[in-house]
C-alpha positions as CSV (number, residue, x, y, z in Angstrom):
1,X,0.0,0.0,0.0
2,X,1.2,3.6,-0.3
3,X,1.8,6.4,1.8
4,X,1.5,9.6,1.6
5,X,0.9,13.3,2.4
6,X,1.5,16.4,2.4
7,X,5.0,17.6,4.0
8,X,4.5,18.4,8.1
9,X,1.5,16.6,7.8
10,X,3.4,13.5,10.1
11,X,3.7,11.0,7.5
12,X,6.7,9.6,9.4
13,X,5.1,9.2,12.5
14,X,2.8,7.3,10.8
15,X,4.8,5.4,9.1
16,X,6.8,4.7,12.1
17,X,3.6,3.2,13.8
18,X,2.5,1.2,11.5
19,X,5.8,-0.4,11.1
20,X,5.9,-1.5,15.2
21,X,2.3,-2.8,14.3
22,X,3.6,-5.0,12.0
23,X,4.1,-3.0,8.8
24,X,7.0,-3.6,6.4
25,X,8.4,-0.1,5.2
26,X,10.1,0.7,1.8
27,X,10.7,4.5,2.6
28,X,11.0,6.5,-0.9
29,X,12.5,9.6,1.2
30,X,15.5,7.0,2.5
31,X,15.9,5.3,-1.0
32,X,16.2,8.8,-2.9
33,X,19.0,9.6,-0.6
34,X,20.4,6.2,-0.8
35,X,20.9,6.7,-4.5
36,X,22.6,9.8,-4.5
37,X,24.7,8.8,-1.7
38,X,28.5,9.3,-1.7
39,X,30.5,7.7,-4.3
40,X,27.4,6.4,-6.2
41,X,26.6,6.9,-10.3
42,X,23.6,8.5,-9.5
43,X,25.4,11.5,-7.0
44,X,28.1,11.7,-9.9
45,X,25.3,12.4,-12.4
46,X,23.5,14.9,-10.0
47,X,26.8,17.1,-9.5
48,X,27.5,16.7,-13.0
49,X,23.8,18.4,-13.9
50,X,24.2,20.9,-11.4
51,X,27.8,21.9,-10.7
52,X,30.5,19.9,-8.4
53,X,30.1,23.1,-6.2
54,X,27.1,20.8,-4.2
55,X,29.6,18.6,-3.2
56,X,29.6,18.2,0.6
57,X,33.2,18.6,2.3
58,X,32.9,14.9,3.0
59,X,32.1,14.1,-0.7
60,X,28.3,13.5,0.0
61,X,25.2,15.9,-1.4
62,X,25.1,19.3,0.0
63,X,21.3,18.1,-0.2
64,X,20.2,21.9,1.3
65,X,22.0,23.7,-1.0
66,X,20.4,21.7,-4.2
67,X,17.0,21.9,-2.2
68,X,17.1,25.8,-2.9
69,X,17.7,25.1,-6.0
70,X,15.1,23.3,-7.0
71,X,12.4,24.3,-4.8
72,X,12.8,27.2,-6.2
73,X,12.8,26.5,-9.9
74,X,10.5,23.9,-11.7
75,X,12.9,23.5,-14.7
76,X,15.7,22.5,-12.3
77,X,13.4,20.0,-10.3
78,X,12.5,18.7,-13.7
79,X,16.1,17.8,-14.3
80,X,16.8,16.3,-11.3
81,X,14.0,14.3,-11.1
82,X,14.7,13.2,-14.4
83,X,17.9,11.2,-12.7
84,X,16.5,10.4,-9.6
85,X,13.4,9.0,-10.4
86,X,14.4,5.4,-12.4
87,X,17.1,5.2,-9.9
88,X,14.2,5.5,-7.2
89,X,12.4,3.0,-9.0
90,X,14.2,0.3,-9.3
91,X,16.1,0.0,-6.1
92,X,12.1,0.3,-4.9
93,X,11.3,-3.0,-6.9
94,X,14.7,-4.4,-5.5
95,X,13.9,-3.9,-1.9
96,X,10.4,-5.4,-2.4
97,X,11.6,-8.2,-4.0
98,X,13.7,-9.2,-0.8
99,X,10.5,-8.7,1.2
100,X,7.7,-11.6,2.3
101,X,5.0,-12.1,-0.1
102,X,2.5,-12.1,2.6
103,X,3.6,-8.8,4.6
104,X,1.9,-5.8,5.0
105,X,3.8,-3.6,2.7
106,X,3.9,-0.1,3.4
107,X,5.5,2.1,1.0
108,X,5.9,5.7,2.2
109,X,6.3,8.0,-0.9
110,X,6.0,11.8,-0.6
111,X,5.5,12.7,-4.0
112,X,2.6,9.4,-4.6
113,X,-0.3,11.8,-6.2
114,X,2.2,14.4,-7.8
115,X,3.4,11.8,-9.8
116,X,0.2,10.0,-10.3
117,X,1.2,6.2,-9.1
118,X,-2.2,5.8,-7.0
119,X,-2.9,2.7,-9.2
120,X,0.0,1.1,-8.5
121,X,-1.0,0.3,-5.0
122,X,-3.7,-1.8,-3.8
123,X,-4.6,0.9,-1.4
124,X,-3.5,4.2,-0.7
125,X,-3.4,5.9,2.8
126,X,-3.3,9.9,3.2
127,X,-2.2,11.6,6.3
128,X,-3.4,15.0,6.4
129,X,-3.2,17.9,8.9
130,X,-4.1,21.7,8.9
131,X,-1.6,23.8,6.8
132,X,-1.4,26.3,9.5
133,X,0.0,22.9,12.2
134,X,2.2,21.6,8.9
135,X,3.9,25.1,9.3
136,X,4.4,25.1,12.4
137,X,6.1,21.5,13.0
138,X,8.1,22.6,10.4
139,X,9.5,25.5,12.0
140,X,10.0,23.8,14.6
141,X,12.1,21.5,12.8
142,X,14.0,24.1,11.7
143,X,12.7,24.5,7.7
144,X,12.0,28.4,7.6
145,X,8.2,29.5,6.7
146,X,9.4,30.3,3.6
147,X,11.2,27.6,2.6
148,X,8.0,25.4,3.8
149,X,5.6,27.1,1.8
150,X,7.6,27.0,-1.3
151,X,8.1,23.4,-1.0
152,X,4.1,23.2,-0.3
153,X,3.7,25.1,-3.6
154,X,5.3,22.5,-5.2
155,X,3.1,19.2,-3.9
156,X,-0.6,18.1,-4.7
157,X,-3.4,19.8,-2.5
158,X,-5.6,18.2,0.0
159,X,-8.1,17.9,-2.0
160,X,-6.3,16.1,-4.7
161,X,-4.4,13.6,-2.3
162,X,-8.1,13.1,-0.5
163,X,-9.4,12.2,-4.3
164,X,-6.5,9.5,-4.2
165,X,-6.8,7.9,-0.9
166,X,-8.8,4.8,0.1
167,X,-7.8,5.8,3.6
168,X,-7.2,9.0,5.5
169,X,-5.5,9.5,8.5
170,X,-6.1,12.7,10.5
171,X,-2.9,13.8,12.5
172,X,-4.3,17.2,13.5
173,X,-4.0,16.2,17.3
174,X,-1.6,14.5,19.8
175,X,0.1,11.1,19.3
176,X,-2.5,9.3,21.3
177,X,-4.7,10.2,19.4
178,X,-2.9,9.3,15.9
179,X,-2.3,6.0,18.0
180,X,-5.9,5.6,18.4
181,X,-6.8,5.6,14.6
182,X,-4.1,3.9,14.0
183,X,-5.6,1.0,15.6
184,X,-8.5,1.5,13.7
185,X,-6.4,1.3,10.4
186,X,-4.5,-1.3,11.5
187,X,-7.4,-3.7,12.4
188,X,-9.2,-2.9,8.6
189,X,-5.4,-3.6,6.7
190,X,-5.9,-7.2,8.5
191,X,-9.1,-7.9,7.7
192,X,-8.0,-6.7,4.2
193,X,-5.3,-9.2,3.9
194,X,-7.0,-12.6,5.3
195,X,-9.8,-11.6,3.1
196,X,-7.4,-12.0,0.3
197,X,-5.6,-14.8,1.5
198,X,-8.9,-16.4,2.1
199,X,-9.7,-15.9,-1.6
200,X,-6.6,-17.6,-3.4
């Protein structure tokens, strides 16, 4: 199944637990770093398209200095995404590959309505809080409101991730809360998997 929302929206939190309910993750955030990592082809084709000057010290991606690049230019984001995105894609189908045919597979990918893979999941779950909260956790985090709004500019709207999802999560309050629809979702994947199983 895939995950996703809108950035601040607590996405990893949920992620996180669903995975100590049982979950398996593939995490497209931790994958897309993975393949630009330090010494690999797809970080040598990334400095190549946008200068050796977003080289880190310690060889790796300056990845906040090509952020402001790109968040703040769709042409740029274009290009990049024009390498990242097969690399993305097939370590994904690697990593689930290696994983049990009958787990819970949860695949937590930010950009899952922008780039319109919805179908390729049996169901999709949406996590979704205020825009006003989003900003706020990530101030707190330490993204400046400007920064956070531009990279909201850039993603699908509530509305059109809500059109996606079979499930939505609301993470507007406290984590006992999340916890306690959690449960809830939990209990219906279940149910959604023996029901299959019991249909083979």
């Amino acid at each position: 199944m895939g995950l996703t929302g809108g950035i601040g929206s607590g996405k990893s939190a949920v992620a996180s637990r669903l995975t100590t309910r049982g979950s398996l993750l593939i995490d497209a955030d931790q994958i897309a770093r993975d393949v630009v990592g330090t010494g690999t082809p797809g970080l040598a084709a990334v400095l190549a398209e946008f200068g050796a000057e977003l080289a880190a010290p310690d060889g790796s991606l300056d990845r906040p200095a090509l952020g402001r690049i790109v968040f703040a230019d769709a042409a740029a984001r274009g290009r990049l995404e024009a390498i990242v995105h097969p690399l993305i894609r097939a370590e994904t189908r690697r990593r689930i590959a290696q994983l049990p045919p009958d787990g819970i597979v949860l695949h937590d990918v930010p950009l899952l309505v922008e780039v319109h893979a919805e179908g390729s999941y049996d169901l999709v779950l949406v996590v979704e809080a205020p825009r006003e909260l989003r900003l706020v956790r990530l101030e707190g985090r330490g993204l400046p409101r400007d920064q956070a709004l531009a990279r909201m500019a850039t993603q699908a709207t509530d509305e059109q991730r809500r059109e996606a999802a079979d499930i939505v999560i609301d993470n507007s309050g406290n984590l006992d809360e999340l916890d306690v629809r959690l449960d809830e979702v939990w209990r219906e994947l279940l149910a959604r998997r023996d029901a299959r199983a019991a249909a083979e």
